[in-house]
Structures are given as C-alpha cells and as structure tokens.
ROPAKE-488277 format. One record per residue (C-alpha): x, y, z; residue number from 1. Coordinates in steps of 0.05 Angstrom, whole numbers, plus 32768, in hexadecimal, padded with zeros to 4 digits. Last residue first. Layout:
<nodes>
<node><c1>X</c1><c2>Y</c2><c3>Z</c3><kero>NUM</kero></node>
...
</nodes>
This chain:
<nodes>
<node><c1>8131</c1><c2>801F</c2><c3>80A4</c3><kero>92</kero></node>
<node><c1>8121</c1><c2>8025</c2><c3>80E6</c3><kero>91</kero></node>
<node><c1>813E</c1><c2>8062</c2><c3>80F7</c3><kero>90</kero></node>
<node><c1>8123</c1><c2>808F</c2><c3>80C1</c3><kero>89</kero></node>
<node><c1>80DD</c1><c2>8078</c2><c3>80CE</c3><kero>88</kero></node>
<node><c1>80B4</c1><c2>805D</c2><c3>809B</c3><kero>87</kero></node>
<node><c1>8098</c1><c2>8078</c2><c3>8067</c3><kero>86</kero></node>
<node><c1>8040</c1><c2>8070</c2><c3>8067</c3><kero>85</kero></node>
<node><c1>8037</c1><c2>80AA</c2><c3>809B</c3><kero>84</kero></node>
<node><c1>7FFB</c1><c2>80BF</c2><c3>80B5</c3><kero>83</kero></node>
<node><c1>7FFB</c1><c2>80F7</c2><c3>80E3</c3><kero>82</kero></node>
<node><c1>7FB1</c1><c2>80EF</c2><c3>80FD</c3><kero>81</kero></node>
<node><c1>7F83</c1><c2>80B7</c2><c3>8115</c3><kero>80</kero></node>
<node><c1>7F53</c1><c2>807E</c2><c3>8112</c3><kero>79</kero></node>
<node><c1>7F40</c1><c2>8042</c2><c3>8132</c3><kero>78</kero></node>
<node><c1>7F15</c1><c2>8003</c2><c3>8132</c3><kero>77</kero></node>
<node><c1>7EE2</c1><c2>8015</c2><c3>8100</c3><kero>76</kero></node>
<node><c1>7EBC</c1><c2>7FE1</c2><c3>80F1</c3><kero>75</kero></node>
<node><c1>7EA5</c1><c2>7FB3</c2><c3>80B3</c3><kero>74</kero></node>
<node><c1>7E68</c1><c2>7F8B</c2><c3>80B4</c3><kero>73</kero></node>
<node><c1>7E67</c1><c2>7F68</c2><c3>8065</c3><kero>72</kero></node>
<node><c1>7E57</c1><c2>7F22</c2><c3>8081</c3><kero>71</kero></node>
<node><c1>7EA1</c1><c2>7F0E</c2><c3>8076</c3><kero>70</kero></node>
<node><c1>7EB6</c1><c2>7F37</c2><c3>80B0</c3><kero>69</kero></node>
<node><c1>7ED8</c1><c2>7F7B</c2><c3>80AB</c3><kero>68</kero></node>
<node><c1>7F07</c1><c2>7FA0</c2><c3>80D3</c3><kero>67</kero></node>
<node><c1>7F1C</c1><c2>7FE9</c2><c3>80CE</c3><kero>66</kero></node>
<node><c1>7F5A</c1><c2>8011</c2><c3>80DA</c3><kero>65</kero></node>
<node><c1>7F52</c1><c2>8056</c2><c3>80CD</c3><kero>64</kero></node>
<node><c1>7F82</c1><c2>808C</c2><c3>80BA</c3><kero>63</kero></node>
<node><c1>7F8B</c1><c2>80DB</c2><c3>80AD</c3><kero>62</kero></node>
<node><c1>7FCD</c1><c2>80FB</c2><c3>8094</c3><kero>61</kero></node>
<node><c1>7F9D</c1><c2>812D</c2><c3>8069</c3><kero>60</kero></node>
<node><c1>7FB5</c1><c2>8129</c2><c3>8026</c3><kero>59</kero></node>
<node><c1>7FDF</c1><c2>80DD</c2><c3>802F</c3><kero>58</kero></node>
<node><c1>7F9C</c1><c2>80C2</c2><c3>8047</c3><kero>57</kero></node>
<node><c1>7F96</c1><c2>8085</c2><c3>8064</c3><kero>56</kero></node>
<node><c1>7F73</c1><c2>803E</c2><c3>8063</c3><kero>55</kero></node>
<node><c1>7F87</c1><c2>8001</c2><c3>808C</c3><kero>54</kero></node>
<node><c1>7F66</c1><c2>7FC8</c2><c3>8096</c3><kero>53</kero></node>
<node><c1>7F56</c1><c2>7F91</c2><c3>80B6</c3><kero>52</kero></node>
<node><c1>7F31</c1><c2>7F49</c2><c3>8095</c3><kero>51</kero></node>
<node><c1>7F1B</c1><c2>7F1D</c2><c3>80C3</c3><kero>50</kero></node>
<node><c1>7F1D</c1><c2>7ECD</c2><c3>80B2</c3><kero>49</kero></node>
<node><c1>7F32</c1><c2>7EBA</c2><c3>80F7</c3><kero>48</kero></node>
<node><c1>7F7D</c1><c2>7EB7</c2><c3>80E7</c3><kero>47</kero></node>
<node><c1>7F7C</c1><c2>7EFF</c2><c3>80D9</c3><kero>46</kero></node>
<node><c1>7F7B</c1><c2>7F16</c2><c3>8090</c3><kero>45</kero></node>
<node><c1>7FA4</c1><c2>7F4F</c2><c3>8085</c3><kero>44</kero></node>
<node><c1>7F97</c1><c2>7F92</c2><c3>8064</c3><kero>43</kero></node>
<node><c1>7FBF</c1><c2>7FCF</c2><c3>8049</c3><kero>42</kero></node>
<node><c1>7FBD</c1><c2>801F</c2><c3>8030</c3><kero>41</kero></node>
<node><c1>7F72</c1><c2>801C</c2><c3>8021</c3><kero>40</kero></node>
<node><c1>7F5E</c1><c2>8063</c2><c3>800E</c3><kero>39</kero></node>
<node><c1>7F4F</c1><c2>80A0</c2><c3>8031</c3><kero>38</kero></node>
<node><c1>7F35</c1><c2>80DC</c2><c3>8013</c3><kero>37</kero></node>
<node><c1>7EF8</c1><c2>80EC</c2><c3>804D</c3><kero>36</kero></node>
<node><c1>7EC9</c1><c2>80CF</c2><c3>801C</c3><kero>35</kero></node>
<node><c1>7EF1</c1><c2>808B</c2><c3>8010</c3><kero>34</kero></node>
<node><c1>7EED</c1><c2>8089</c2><c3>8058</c3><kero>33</kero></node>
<node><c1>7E9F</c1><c2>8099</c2><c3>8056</c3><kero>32</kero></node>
<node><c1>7E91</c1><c2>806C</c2><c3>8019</c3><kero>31</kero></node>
<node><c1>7EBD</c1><c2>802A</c2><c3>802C</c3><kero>30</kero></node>
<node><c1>7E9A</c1><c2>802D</c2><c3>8072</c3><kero>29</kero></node>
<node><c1>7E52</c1><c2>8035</c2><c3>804B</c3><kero>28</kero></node>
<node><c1>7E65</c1><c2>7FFF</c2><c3>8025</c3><kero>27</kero></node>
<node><c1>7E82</c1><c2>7FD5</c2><c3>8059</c3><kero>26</kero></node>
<node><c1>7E3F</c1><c2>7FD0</c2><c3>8080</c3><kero>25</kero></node>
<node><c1>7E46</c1><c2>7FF5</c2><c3>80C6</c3><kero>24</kero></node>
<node><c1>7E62</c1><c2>7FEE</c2><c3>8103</c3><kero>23</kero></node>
<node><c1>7E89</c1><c2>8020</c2><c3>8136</c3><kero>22</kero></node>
<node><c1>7EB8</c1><c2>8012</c2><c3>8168</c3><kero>21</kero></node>
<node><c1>7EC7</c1><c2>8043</c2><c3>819F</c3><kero>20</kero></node>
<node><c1>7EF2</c1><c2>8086</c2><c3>819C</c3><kero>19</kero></node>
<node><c1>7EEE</c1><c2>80B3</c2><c3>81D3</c3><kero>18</kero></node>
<node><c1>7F35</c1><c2>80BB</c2><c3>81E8</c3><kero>17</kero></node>
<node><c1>7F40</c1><c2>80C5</c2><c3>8197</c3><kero>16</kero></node>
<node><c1>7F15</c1><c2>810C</c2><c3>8194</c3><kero>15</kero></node>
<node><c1>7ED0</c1><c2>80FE</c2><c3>8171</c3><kero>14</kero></node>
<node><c1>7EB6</c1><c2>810B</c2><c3>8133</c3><kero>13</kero></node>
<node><c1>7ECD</c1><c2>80CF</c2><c3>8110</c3><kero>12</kero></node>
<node><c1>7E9E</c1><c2>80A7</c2><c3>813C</c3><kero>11</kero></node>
<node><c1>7E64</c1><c2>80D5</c2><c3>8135</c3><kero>10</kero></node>
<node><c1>7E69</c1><c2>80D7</c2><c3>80E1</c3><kero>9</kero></node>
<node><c1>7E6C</c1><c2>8089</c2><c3>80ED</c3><kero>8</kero></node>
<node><c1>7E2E</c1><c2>8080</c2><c3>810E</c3><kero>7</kero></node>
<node><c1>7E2E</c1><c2>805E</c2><c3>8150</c3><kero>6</kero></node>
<node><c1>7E0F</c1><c2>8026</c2><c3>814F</c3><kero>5</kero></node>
<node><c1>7E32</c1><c2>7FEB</c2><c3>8175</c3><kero>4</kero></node>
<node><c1>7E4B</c1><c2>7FA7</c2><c3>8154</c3><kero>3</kero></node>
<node><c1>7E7C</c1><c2>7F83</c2><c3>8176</c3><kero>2</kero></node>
<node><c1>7E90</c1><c2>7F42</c2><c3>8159</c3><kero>1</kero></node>
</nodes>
C-alpha cells in the first residue's frame, strides 16, 4: 500500500485538484475526522482484506473516504463537499 507523509491537517487543507493520499495510524484518522464532525456513514471489505470507508457530516456536507489495512494504517483517499446521504429524486 502507499504510504506517504503528508500530515493530515495539510491534506484536508488543500483544494481537491491537489489532493494525494495521506497515511497515518487509524486513531489519529478516527480523531481528526471525528474532530471535523464527521462520522462513519458506511464500509466494505474489499476482496483483499481492505476495509474502505466512508464518514460524513450531515452539519457541514463534508466527506472522506478512507481505507484501512489490518495493521492499523488507514488513509485518506478522498474527501469533499455537498454531502448528501438521500438519494437522488430520479433514481429512486
């Protein structure tokens, strides 16, 4: 898996054409999402043992989707604005 070392206050910082992946032990994921008012919204476990996840903030419309591996590394894949847990009119 990647792991790079950007900290996550830089990483969440940053507009989304810059966004990269950033690492870190799941605690101190858990703490700065959990931080920012999100909480997880969903997860999945990918056929290589992965776990991904989504947490989100109904307050602030913000979202993150994060992957962890069972060694307790979890990373931020991406994030965003305008969250929405309905779904869309049309496709219901």
């Amino acid at each position: 898996m990647l792991r790079l070392t950007c900290g996550l206050a830089l990483l969440l910082s940053l507009p989304a054409s810059a966004q990269s992946v950033s690492c870190d032990q799941r605690e101190r994921v858990v703490a700065k999402l959990t931080g920012l008012g999100e909480t997880q919204t969903g997860m999945g476990l990918s056929d290589k043992g992965q776990i991904y996840e989504i947490w989100a903030s109904d307050q602030t419309g913000t979202w993150t989707i994060v992957l962890s591996d069972s060694s307790g590394l979890s990373c931020i894949l991406s994030y965003g604005r305008d969250w929405s847990a309905e779904a869309p009119v049309d496709k219901i």
